[in-house]
mmCIF entry with sequence, helices, sheets and N, C-alpha, C, O atoms, coordinates in Angstrom:
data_MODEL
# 
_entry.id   MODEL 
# 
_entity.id                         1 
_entity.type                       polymer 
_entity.pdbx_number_of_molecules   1 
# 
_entity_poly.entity_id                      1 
_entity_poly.type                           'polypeptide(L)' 
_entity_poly.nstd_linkage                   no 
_entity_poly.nstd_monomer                   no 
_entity_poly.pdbx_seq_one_letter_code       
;(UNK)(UNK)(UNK)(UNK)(UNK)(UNK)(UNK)(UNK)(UNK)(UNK)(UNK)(UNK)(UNK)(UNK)(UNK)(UNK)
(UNK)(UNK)(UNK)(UNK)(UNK)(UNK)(UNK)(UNK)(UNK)(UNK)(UNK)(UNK)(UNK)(UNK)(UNK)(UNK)
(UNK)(UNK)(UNK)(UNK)(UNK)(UNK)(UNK)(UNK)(UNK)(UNK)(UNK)(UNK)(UNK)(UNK)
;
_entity_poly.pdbx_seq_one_letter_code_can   XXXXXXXXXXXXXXXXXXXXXXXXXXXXXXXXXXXXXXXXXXXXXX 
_entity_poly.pdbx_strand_id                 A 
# 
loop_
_entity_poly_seq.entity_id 
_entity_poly_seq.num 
_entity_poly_seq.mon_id 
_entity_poly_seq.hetero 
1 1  UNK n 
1 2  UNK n 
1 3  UNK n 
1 4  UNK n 
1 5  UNK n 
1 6  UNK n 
1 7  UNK n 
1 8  UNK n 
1 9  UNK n 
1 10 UNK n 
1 11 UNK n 
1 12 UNK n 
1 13 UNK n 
1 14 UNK n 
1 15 UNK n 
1 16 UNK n 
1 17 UNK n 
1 18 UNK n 
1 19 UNK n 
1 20 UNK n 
1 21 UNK n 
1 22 UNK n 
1 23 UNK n 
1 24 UNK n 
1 25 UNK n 
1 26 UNK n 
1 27 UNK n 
1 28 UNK n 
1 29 UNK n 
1 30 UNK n 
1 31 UNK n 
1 32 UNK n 
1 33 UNK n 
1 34 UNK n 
1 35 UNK n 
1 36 UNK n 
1 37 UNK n 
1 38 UNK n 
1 39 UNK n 
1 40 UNK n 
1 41 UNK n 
1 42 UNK n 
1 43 UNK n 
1 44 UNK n 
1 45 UNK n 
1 46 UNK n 
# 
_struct_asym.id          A 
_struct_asym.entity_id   1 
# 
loop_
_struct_conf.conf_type_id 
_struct_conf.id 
_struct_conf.pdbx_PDB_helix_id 
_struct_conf.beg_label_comp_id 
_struct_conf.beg_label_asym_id 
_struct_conf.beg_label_seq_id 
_struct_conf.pdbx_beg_PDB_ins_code 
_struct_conf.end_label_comp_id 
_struct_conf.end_label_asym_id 
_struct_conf.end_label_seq_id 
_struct_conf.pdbx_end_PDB_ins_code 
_struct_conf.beg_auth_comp_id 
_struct_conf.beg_auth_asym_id 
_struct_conf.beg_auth_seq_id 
_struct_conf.end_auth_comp_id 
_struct_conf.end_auth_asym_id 
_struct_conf.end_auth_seq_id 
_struct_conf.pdbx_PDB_helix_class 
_struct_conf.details 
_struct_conf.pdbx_PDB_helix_length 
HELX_P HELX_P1 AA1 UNK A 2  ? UNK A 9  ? UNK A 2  UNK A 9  1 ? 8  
HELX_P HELX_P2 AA2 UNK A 10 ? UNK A 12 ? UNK A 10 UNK A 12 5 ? 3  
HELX_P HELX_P3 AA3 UNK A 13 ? UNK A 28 ? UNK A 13 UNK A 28 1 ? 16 
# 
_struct_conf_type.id          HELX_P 
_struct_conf_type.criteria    ? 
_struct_conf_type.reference   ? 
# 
loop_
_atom_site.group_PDB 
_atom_site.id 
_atom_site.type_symbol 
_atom_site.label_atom_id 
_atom_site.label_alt_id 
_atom_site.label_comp_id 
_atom_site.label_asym_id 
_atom_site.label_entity_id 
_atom_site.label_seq_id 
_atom_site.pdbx_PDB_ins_code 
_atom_site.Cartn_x 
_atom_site.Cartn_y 
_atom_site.Cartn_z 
_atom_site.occupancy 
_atom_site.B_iso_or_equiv 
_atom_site.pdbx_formal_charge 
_atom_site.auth_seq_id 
_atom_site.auth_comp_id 
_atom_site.auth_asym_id 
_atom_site.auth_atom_id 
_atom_site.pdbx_PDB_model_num 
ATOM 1   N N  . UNK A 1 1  ? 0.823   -1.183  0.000   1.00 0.00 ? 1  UNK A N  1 
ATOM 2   C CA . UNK A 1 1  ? 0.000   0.000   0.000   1.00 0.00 ? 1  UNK A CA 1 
ATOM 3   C C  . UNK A 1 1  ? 0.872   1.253   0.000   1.00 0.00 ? 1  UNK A C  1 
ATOM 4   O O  . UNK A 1 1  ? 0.509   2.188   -0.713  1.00 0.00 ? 1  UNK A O  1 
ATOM 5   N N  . UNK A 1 2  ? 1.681   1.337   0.528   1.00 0.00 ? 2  UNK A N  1 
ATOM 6   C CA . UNK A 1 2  ? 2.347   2.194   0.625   1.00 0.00 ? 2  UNK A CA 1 
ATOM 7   C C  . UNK A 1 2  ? 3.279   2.738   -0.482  1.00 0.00 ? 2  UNK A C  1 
ATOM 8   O O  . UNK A 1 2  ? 3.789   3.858   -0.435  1.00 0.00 ? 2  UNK A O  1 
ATOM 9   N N  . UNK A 1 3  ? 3.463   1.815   -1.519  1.00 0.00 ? 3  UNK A N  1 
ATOM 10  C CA . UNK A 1 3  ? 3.821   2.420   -2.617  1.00 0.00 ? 3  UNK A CA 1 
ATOM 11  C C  . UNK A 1 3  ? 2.923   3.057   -3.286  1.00 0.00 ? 3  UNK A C  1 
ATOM 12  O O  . UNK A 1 3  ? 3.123   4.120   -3.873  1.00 0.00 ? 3  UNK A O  1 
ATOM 13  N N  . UNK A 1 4  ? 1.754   2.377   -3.235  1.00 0.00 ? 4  UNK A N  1 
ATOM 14  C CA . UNK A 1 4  ? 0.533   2.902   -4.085  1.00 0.00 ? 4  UNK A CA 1 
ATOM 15  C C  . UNK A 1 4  ? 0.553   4.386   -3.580  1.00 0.00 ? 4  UNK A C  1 
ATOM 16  O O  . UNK A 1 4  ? 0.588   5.334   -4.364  1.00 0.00 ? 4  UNK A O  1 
ATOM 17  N N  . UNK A 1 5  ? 0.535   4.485   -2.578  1.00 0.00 ? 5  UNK A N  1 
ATOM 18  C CA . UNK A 1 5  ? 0.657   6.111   -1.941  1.00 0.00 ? 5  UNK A CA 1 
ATOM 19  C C  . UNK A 1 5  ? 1.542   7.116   -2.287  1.00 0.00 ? 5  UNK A C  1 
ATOM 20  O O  . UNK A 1 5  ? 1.353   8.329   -2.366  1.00 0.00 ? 5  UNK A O  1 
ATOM 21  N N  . UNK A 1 6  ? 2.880   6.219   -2.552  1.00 0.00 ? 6  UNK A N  1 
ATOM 22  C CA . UNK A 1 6  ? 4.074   7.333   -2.583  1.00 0.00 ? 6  UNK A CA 1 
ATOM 23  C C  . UNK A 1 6  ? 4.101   8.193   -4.481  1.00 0.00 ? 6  UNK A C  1 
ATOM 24  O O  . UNK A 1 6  ? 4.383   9.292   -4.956  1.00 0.00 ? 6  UNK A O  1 
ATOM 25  N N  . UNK A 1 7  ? 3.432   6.321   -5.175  1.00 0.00 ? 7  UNK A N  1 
ATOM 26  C CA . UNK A 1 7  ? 3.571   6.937   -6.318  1.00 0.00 ? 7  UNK A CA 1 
ATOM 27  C C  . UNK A 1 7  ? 2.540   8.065   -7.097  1.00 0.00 ? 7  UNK A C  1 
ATOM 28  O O  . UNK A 1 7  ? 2.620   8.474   -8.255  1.00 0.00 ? 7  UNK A O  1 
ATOM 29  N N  . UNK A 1 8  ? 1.791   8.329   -6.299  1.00 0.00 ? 8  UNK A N  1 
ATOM 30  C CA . UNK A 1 8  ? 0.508   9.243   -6.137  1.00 0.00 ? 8  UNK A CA 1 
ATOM 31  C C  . UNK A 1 8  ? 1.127   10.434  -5.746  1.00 0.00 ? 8  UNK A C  1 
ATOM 32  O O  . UNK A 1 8  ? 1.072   11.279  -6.639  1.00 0.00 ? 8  UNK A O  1 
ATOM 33  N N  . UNK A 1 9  ? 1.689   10.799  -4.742  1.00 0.00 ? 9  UNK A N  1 
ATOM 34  C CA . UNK A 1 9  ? 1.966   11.721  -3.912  1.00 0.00 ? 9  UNK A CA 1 
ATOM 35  C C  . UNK A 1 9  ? 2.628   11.320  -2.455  1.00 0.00 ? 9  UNK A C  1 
ATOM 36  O O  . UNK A 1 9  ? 2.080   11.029  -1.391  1.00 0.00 ? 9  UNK A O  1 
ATOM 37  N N  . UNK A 1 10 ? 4.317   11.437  -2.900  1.00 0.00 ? 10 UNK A N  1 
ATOM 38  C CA . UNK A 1 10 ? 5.397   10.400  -1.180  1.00 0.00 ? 10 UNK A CA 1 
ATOM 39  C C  . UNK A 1 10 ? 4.978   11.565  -0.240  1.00 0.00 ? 10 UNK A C  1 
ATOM 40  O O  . UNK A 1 10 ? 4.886   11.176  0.924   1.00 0.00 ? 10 UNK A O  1 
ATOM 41  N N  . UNK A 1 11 ? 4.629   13.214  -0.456  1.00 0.00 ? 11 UNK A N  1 
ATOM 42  C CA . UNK A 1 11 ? 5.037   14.099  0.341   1.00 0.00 ? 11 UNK A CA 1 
ATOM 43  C C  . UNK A 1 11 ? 3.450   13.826  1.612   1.00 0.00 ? 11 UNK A C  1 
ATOM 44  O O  . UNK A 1 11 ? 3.300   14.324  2.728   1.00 0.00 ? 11 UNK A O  1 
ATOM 45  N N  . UNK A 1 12 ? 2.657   13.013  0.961   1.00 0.00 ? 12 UNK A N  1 
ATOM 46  C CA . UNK A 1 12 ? 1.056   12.772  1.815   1.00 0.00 ? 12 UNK A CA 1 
ATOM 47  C C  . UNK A 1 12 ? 1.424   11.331  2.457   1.00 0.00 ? 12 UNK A C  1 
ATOM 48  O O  . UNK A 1 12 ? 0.472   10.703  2.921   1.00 0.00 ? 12 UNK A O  1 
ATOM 49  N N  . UNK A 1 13 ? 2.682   10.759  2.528   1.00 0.00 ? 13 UNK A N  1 
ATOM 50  C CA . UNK A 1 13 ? 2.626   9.424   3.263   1.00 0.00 ? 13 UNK A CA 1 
ATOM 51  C C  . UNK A 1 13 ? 2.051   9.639   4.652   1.00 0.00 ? 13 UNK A C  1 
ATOM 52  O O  . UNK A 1 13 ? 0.931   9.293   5.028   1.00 0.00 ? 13 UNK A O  1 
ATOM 53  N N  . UNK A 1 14 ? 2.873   10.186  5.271   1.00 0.00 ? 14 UNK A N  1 
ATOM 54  C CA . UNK A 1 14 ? 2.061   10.663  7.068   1.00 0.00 ? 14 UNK A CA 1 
ATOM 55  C C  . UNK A 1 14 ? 1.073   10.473  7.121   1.00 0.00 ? 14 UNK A C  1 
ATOM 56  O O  . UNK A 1 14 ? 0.399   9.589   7.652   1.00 0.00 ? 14 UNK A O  1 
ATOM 57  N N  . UNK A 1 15 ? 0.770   11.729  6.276   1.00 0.00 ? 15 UNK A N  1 
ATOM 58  C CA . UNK A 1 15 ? -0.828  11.964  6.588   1.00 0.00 ? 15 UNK A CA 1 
ATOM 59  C C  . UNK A 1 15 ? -1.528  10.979  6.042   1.00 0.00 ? 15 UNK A C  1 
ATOM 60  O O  . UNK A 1 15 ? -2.637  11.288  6.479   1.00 0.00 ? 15 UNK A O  1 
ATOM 61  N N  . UNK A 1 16 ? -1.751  9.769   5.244   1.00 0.00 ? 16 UNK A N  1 
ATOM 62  C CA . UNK A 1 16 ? -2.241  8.963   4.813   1.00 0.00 ? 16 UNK A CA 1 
ATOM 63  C C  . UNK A 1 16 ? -2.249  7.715   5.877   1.00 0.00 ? 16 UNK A C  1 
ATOM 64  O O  . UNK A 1 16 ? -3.119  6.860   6.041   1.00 0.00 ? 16 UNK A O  1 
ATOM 65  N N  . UNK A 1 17 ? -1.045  7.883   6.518   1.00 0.00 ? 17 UNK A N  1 
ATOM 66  C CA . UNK A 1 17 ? -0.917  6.817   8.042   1.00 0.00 ? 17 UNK A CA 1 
ATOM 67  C C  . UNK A 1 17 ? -1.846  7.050   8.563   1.00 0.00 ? 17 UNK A C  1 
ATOM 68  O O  . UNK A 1 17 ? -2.709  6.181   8.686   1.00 0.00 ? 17 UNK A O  1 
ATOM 69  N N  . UNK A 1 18 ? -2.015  8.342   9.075   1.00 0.00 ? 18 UNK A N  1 
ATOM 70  C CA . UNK A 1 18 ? -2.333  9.086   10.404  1.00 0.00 ? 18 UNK A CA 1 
ATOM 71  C C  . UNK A 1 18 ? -3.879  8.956   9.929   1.00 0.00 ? 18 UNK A C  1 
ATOM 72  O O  . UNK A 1 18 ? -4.672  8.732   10.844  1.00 0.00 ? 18 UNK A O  1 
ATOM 73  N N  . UNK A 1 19 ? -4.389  9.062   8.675   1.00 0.00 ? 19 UNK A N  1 
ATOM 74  C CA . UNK A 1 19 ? -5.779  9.131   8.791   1.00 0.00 ? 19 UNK A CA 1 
ATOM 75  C C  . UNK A 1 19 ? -6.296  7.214   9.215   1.00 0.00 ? 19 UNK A C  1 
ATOM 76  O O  . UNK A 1 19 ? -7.146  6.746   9.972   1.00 0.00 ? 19 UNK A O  1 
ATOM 77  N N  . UNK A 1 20 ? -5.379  6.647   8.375   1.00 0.00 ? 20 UNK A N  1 
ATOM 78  C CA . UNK A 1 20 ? -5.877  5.166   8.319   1.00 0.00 ? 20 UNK A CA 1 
ATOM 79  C C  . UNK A 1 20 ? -5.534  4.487   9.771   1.00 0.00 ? 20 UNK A C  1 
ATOM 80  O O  . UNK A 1 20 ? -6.030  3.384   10.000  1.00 0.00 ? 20 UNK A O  1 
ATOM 81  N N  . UNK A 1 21 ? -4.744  5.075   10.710  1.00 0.00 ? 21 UNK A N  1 
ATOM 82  C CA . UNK A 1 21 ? -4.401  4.635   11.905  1.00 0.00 ? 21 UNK A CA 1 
ATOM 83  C C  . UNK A 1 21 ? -5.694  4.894   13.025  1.00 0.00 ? 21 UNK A C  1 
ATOM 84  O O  . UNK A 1 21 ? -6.022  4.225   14.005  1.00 0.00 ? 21 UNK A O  1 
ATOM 85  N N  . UNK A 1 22 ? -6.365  6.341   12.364  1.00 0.00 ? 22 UNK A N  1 
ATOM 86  C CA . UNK A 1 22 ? -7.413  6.981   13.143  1.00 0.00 ? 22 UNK A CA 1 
ATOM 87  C C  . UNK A 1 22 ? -8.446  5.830   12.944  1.00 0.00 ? 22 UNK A C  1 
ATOM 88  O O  . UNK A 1 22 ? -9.054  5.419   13.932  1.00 0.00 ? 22 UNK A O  1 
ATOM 89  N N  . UNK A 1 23 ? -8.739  5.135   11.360  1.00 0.00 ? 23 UNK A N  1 
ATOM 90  C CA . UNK A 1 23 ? -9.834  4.823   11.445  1.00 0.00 ? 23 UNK A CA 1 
ATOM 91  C C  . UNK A 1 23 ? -9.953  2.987   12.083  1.00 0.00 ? 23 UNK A C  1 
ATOM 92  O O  . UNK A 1 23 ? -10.950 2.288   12.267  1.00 0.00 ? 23 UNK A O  1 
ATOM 93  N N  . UNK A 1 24 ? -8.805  2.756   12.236  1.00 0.00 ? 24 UNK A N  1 
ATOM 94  C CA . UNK A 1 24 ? -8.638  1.565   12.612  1.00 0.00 ? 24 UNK A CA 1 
ATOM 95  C C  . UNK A 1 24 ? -8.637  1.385   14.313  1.00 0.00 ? 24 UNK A C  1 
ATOM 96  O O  . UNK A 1 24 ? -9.026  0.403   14.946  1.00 0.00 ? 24 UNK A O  1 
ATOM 97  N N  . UNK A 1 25 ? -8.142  2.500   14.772  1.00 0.00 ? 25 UNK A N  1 
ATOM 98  C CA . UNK A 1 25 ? -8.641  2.557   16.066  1.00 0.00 ? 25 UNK A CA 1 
ATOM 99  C C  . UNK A 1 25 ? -10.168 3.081   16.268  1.00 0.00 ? 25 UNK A C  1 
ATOM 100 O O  . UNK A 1 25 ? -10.699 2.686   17.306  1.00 0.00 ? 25 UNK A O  1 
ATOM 101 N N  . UNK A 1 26 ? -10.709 3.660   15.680  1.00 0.00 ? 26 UNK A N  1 
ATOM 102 C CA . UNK A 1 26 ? -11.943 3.708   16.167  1.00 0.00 ? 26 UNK A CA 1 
ATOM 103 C C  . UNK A 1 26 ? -12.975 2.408   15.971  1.00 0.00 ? 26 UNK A C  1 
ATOM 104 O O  . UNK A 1 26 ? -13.865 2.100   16.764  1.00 0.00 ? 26 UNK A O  1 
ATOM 105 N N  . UNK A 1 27 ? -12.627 1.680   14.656  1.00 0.00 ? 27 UNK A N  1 
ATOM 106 C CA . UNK A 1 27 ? -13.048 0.310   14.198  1.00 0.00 ? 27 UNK A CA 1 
ATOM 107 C C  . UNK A 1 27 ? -12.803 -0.855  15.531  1.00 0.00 ? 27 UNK A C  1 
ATOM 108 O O  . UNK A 1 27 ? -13.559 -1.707  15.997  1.00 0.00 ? 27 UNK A O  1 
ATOM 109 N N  . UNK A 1 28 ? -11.621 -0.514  15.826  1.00 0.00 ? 28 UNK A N  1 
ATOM 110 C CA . UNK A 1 28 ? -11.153 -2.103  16.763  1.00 0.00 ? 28 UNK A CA 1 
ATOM 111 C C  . UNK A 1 28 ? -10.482 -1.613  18.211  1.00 0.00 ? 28 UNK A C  1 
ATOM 112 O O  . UNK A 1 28 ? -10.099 -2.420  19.058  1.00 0.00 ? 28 UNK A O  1 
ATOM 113 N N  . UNK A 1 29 ? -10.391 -0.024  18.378  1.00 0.00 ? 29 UNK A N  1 
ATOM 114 C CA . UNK A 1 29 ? -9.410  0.054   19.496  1.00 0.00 ? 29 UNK A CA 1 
ATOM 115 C C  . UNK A 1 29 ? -8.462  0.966   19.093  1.00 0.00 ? 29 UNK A C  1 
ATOM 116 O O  . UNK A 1 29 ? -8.357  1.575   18.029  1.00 0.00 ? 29 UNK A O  1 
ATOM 117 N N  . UNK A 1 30 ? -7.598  0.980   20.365  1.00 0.00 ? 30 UNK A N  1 
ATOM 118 C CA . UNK A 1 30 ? -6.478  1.390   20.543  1.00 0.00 ? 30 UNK A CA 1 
ATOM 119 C C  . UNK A 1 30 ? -5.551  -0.001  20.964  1.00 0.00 ? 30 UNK A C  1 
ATOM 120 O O  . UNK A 1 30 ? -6.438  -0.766  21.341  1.00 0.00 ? 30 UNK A O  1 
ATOM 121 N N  . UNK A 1 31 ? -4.671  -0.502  21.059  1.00 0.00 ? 31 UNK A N  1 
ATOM 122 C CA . UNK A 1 31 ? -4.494  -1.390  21.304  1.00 0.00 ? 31 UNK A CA 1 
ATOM 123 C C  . UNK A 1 31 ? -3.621  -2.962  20.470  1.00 0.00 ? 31 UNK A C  1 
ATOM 124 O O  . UNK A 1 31 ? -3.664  -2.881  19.243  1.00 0.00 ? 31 UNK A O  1 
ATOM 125 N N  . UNK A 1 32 ? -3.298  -3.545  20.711  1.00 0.00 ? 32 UNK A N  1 
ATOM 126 C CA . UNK A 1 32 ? -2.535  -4.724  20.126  1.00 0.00 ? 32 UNK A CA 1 
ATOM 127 C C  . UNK A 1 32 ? -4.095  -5.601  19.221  1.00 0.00 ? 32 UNK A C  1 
ATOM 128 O O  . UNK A 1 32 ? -5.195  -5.883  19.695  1.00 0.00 ? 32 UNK A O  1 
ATOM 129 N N  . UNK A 1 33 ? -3.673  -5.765  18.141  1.00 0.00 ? 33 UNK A N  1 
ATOM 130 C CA . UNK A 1 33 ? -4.885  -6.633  17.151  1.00 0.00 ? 33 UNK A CA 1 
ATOM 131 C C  . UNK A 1 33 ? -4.047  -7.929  17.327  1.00 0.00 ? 33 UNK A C  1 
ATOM 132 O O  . UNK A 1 33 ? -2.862  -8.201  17.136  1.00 0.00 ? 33 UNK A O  1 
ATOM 133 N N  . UNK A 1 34 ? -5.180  -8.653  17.788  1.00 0.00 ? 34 UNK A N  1 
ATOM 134 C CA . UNK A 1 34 ? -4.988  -10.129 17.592  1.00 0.00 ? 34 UNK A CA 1 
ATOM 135 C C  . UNK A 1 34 ? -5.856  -10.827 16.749  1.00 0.00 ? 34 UNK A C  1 
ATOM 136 O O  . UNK A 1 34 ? -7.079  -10.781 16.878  1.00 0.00 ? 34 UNK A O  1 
ATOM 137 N N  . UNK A 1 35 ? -5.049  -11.718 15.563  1.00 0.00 ? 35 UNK A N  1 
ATOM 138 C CA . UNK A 1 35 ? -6.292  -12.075 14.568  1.00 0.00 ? 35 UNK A CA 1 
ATOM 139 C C  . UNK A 1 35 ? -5.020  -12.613 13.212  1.00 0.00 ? 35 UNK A C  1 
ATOM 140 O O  . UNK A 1 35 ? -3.847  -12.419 12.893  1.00 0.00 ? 35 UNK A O  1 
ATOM 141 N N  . UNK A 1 36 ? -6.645  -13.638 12.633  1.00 0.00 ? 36 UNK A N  1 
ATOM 142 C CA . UNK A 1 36 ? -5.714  -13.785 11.051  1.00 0.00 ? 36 UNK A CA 1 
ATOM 143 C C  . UNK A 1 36 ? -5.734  -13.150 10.215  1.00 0.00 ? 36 UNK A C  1 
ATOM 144 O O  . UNK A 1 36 ? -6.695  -12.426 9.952   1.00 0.00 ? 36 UNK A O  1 
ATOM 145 N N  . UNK A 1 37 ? -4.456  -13.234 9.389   1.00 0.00 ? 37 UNK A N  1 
ATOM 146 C CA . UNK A 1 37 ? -4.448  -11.897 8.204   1.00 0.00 ? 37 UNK A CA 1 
ATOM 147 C C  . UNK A 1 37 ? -4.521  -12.954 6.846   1.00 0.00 ? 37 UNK A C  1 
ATOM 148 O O  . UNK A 1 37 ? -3.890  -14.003 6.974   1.00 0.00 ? 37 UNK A O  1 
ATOM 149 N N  . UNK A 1 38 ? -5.162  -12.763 5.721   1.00 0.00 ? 38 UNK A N  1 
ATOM 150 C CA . UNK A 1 38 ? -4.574  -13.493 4.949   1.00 0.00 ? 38 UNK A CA 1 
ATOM 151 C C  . UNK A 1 38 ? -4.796  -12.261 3.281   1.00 0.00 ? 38 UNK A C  1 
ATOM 152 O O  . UNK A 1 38 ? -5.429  -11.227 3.493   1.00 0.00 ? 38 UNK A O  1 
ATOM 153 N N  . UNK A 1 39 ? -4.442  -12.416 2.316   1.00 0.00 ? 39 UNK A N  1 
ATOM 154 C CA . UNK A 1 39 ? -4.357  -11.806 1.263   1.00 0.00 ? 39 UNK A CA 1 
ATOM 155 C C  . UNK A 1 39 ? -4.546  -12.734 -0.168  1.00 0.00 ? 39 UNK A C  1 
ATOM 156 O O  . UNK A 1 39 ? -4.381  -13.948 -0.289  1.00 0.00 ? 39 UNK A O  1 
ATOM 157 N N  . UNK A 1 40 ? -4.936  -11.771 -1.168  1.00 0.00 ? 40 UNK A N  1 
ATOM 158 C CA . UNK A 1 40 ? -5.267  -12.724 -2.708  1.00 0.00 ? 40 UNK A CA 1 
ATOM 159 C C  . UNK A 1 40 ? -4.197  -11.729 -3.249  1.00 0.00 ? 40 UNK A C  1 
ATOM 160 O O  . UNK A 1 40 ? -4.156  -10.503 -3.144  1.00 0.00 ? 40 UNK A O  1 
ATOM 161 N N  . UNK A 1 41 ? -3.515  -12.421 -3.734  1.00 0.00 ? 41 UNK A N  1 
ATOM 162 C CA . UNK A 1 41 ? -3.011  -12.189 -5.104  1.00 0.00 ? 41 UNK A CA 1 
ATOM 163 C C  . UNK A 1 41 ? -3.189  -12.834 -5.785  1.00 0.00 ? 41 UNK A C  1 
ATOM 164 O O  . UNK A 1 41 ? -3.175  -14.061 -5.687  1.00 0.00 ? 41 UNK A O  1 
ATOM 165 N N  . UNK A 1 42 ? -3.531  -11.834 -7.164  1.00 0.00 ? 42 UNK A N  1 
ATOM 166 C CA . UNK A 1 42 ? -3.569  -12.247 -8.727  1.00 0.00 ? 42 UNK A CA 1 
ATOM 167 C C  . UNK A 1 42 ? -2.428  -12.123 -9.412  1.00 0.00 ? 42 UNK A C  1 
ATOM 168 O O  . UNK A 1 42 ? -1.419  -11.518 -9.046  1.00 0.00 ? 42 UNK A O  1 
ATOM 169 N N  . UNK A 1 43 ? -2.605  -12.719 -10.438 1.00 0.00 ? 43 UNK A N  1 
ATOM 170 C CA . UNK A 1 43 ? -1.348  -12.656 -11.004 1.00 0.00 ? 43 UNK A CA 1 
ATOM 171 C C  . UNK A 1 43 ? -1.720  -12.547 -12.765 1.00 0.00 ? 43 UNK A C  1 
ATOM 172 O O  . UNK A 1 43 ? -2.586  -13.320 -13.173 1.00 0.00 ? 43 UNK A O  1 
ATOM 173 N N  . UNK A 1 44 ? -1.269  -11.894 -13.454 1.00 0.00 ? 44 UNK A N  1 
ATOM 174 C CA . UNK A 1 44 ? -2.186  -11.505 -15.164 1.00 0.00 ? 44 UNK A CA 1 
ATOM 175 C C  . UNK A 1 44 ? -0.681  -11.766 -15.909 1.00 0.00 ? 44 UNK A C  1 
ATOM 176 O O  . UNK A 1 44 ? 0.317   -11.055 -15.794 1.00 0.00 ? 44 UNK A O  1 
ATOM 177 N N  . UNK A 1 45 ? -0.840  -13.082 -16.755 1.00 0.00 ? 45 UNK A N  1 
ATOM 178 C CA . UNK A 1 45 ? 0.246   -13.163 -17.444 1.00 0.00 ? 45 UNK A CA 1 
ATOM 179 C C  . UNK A 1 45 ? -0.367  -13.073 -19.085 1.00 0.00 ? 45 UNK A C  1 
ATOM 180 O O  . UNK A 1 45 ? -1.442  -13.669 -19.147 1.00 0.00 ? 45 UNK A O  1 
ATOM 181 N N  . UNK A 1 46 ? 0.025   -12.519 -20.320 1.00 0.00 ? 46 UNK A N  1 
ATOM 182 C CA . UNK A 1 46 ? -0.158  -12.259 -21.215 1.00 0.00 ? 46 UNK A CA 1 
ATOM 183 C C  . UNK A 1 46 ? 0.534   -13.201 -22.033 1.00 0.00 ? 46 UNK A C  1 
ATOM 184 O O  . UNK A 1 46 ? 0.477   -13.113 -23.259 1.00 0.00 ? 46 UNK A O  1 
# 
């Protein structure tokens, strides 16, 4: 994610933390997350 951000605009990284940090504590806490993570990747070969 964080590239996706920088290559948009690196000088808004912070502030792009700072908003997504806000909304994750109000979602789950302040606090240590305990839990599974898992992810999809695709993959597009031509």
């Amino acid at each position: 994610m964080r590239n996706e951000i920088e290559a948009r605009d690196a000088s808004r990284l912070l502030e792009a933390t700072d908003v997504v940090e806000q909304a994750i504590a109000q979602r789950f806490g302040r606090g240590a997350v305990d839990g599974k993570i898992q992810a999809l990747v695709v993959t597009i070969e031509n």
